[in-house]
C-alpha positions in Angstrom: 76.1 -29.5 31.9 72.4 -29.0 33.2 70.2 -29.9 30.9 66.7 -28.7 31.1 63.7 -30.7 30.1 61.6 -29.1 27.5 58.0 -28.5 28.1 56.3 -29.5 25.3 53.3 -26.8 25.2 49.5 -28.6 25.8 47.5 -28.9 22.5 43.8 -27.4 22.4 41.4 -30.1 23.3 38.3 -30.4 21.5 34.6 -30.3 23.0 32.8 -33.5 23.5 30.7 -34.1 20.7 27.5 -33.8 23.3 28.7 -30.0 24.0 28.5 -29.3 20.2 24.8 -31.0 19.9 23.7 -29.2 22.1 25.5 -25.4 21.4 23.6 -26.3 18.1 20.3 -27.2 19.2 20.3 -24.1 21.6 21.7 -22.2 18.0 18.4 -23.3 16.4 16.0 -22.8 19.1 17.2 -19.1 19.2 16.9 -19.0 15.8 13.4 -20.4 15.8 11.9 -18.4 18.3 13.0 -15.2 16.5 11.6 -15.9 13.4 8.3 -16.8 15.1 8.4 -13.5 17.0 9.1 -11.7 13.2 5.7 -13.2 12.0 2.4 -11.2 11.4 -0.1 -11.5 14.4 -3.1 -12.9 14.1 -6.1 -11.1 14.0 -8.9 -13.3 15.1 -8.9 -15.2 18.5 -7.8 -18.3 17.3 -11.5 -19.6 17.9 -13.3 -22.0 15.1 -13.9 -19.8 11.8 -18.1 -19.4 11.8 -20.7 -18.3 9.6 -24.1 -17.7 9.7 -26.3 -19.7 7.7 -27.9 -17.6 4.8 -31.6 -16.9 6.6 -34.1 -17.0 3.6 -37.8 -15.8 3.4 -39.7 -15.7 0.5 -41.9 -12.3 -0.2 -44.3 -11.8 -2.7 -42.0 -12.3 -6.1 -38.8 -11.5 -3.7 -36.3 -13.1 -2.3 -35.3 -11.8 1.5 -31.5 -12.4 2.9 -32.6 -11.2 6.2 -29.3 -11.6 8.2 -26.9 -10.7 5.1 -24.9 -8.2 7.3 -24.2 -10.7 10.0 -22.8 -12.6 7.3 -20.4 -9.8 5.6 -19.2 -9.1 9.7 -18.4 -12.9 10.1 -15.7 -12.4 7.0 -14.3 -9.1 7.3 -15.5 -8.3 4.1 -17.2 -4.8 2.3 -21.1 -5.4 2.1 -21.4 -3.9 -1.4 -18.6 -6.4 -2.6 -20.5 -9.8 -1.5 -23.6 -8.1 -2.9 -21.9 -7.7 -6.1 -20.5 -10.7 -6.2 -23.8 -12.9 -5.1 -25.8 -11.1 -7.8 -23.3 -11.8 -10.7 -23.2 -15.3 -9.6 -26.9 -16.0 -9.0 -28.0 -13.9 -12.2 -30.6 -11.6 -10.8 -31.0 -8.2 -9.4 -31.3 -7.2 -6.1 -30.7 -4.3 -3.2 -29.3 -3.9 0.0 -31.7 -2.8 2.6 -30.8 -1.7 6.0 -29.8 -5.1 7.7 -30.8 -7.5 4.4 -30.5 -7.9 0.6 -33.9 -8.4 -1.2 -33.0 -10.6 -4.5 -36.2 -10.2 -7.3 -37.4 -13.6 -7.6 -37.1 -17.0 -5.9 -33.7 -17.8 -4.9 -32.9 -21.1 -3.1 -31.1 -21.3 0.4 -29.0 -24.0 -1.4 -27.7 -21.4 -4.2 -27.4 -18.8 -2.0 -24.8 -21.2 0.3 -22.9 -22.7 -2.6 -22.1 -18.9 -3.7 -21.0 -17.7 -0.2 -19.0 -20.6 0.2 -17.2 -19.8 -3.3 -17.1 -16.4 -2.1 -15.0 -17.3 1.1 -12.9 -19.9 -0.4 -11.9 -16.9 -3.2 -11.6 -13.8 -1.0 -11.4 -15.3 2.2 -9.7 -18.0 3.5 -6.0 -17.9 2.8 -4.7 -20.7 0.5 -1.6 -21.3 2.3 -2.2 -21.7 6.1 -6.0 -22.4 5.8 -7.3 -19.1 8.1 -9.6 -16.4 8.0 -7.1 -13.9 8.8 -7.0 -12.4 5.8 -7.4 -8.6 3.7 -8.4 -7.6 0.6 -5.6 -4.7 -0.6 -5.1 -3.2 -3.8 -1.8 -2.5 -5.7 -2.4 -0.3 -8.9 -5.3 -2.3 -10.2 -4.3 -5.8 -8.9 -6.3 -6.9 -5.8 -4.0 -9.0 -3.3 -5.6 -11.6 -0.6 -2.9 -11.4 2.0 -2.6 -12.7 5.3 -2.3 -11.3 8.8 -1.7 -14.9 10.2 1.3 -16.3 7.8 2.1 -13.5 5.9 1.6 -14.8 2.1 0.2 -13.1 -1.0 -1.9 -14.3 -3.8 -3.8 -12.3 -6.5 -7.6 -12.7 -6.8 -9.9 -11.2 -9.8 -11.6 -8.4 -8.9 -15.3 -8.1 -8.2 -16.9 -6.3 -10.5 -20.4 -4.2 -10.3 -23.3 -6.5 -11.2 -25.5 -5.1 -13.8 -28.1 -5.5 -11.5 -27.6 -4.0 -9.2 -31.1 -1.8 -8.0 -31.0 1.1 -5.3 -33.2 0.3 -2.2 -36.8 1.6 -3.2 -37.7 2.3 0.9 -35.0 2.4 3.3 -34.8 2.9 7.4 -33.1 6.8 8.1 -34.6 8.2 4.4 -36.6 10.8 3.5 -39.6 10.2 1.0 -42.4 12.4 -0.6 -45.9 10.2 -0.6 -49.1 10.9 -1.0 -51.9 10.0 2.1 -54.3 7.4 0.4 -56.3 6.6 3.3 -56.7 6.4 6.9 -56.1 3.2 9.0 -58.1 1.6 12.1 -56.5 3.6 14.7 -56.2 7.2 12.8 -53.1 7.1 11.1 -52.3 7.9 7.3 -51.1 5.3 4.8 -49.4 5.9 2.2 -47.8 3.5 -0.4 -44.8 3.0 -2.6 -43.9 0.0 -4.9 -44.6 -3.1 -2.9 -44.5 -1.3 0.8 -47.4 0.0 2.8 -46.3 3.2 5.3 -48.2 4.2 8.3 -47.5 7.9 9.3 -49.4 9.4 12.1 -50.8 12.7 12.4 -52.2 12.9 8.8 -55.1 13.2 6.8 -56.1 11.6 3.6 -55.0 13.2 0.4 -52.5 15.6 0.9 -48.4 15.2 0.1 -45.7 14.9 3.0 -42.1 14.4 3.4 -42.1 10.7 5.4 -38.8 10.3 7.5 -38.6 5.9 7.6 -38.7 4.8 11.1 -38.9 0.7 10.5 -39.5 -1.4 8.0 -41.0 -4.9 8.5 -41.4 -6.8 5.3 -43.5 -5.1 2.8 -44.9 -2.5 6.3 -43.1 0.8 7.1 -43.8 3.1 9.7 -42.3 6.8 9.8 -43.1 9.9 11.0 -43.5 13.3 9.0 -40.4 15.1 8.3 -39.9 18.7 8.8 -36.8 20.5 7.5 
């Protein structure tokens, strides 16, 4: 009798320990990239976060932020919040006009830093990944700092209007109605209002006009008469 030999079937062999490794590691790095490609973008450029040091002059009984909206475009930030929020914190009043904020009375380049700096480390920078990349949103009456650049959420108090806050009493692009007191060196009218002197050409001493602003410099305005 022919007896035929069996063939005893081939067990599966297992991978090399190596070929698992690294099937994981390539696992992972797939992994890893994706979830970096799922993140928020950054919005700035990656360069070093800067701002402008607070430019301070002192006027009269005023106090002159001349490059205030250099400072709000540096953060990303509303002009009429910071205002708020420097005036509550310094404890005076104040206005926003054109390029600068006018505080009443003497305010120190010192406090004026220390209370941006608060201000950025607040409503600025985010607390998680250290960066700029940040935006104030609102959800019902919650304000939330959240971040383009890691995506996280915190709650910050809401800034609310100082007391103090005083409309601009002569600004560049307004209309005014002022009276010609007298007549300058080289023929034109001046006129005043609160602290500000106003040149306007082209008119005579004691009658009332309608004064479009052209420029102010300091406590000096020059306009030209407005006709509707």
């Amino acid at each position: 009798m022919n007896v035929r030999s069996a063939r005893i079937p081939e067990k599966g062999l297992s991978p090399a320990p190596s070929f698992v490794a690294a099937t994981m590691a390539q696992s992972y790095d797939l992994l890893l990239k994706r979830a970096k490609e799922a993140l928020p973008k950054p919005v700035s450029s990656g360069e070093r976060f800067q701002v402008p040091e607070a430019d301070l002059i002192v006027e009269g009984k005023t106090t002159v932020l001349r490059n205030f909206l250099d400072i709000t475009s540096a953060v990303n930030r509303d002009p009429d919040q910071v205002l708020q929020y420097l005036l509550r914190e310094l404890g005076t009043a104040g206005s926003l006009e054109d390029r600068r904020v006018v505080f009443k009375g003497k305010v120190t380049a010192t406090q004026v830093a220390d209370r941006l700096k608060s201000y950025i480390e607040t409503y600025v920078i985010c607390s998680e990944c250290g960066r700029p990349d940040t935006r104030l949103v609102k959800e019902d009456r919650v304000a939330i700092l959240e971040c383009d650049a890691c995506g996280a959420r915190r709650p910050v108090k809401v800034v609310k209007k100082a007391a103090k806050v005083e409309e601009a009493v002569l600004a560049e692009g307004k209309v005014y109605e002022v009276m010609i007191q007298d007549i300058g060196k080289k023929g034109d009218g001046i006129a005043k209002k609160d602290k500000y002197i106003i040149y306007v050409p082209g008119t005579t001493k004691g009658v009332i006009v309608k004064v479009f602003i052209e420029k102010i410099a300091g406590t000096v305005a020059f306009g030209h008469v407005h006709r509707e």
